[in-house]
C-alpha positions in Angstrom: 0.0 0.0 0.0 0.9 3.5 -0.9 2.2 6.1 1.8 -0.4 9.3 2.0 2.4 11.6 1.2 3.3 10.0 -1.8 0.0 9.7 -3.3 0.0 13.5 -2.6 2.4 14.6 -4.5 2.1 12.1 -7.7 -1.7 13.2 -7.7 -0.4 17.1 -7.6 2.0 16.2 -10.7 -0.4 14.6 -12.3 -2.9 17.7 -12.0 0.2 20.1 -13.2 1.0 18.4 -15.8 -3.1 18.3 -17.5 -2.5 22.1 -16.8 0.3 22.2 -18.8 -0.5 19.9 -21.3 -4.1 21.9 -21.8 -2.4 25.2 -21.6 0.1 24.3 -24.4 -2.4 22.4 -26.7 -4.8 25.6 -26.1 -1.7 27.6 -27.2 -0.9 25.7 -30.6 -4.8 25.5 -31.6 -5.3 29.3 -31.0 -5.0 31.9 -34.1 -5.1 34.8 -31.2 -2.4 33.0 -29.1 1.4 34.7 -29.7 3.3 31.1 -29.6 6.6 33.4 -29.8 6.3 35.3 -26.4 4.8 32.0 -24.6 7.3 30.0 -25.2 9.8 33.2 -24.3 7.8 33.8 -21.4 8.2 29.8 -20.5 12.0 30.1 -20.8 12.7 33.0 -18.4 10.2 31.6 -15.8 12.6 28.8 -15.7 15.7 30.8 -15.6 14.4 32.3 -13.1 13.1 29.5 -11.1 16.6 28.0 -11.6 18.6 31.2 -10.6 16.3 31.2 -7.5 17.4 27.5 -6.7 21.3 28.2 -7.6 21.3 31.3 -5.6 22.6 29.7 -2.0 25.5 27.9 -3.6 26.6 30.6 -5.8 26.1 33.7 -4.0 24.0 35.8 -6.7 21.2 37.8 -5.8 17.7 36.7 -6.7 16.2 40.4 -7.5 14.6 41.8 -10.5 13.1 39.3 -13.6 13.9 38.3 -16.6 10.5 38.2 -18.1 9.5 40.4 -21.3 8.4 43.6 -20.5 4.9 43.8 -23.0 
C-alpha cells in the first residue's frame, strides 16, 4: 500500500502536468495566441526559477526578472 504523502504529491503532478498539457495544446490550436512570447515567457520563468534554486550555492542575488516587459 501507498504512503499518503506520496500519493499526494504524484496526484499534484499529475494535476500540473493536465495544466500544462491543456495550456500548451490551447496555445498551438489558437489563431489569437502569440506562440513566440509564450514559449519566451516559459523560458525566463525557468531561468528564473533556476537562478532562485542556484542562488545559496553561488552567491547571486535573486532580485529583479527576466520576463518580457509587454
Amino acid at each position: 500500500m501507498a504512503e499518503p504523502q506520496h500519493d499526494f504529491w504524484g496526484t499534484l503532478s499529475v494535476v500540473a502536468l493536465a495544466i500544462v498539457g491543456v495550456a500548451t495544446l490551447a496555445v498551438i490550436v489558437s489563431n489569437n495566441s502569440d506562440t513566440t512570447k509564450v514559449i519566451s515567457a516559459t523560458g525566463s520563468a525557468f531561468s528564473n526559477a533556476l537562478g532562485v534554486a542556484l542562488s545559496p550555492v553561488t552567491g547571486s542575488s535573486t532580485t529583479g526578472s527576466s520576463f518580457p516587459i509587454q
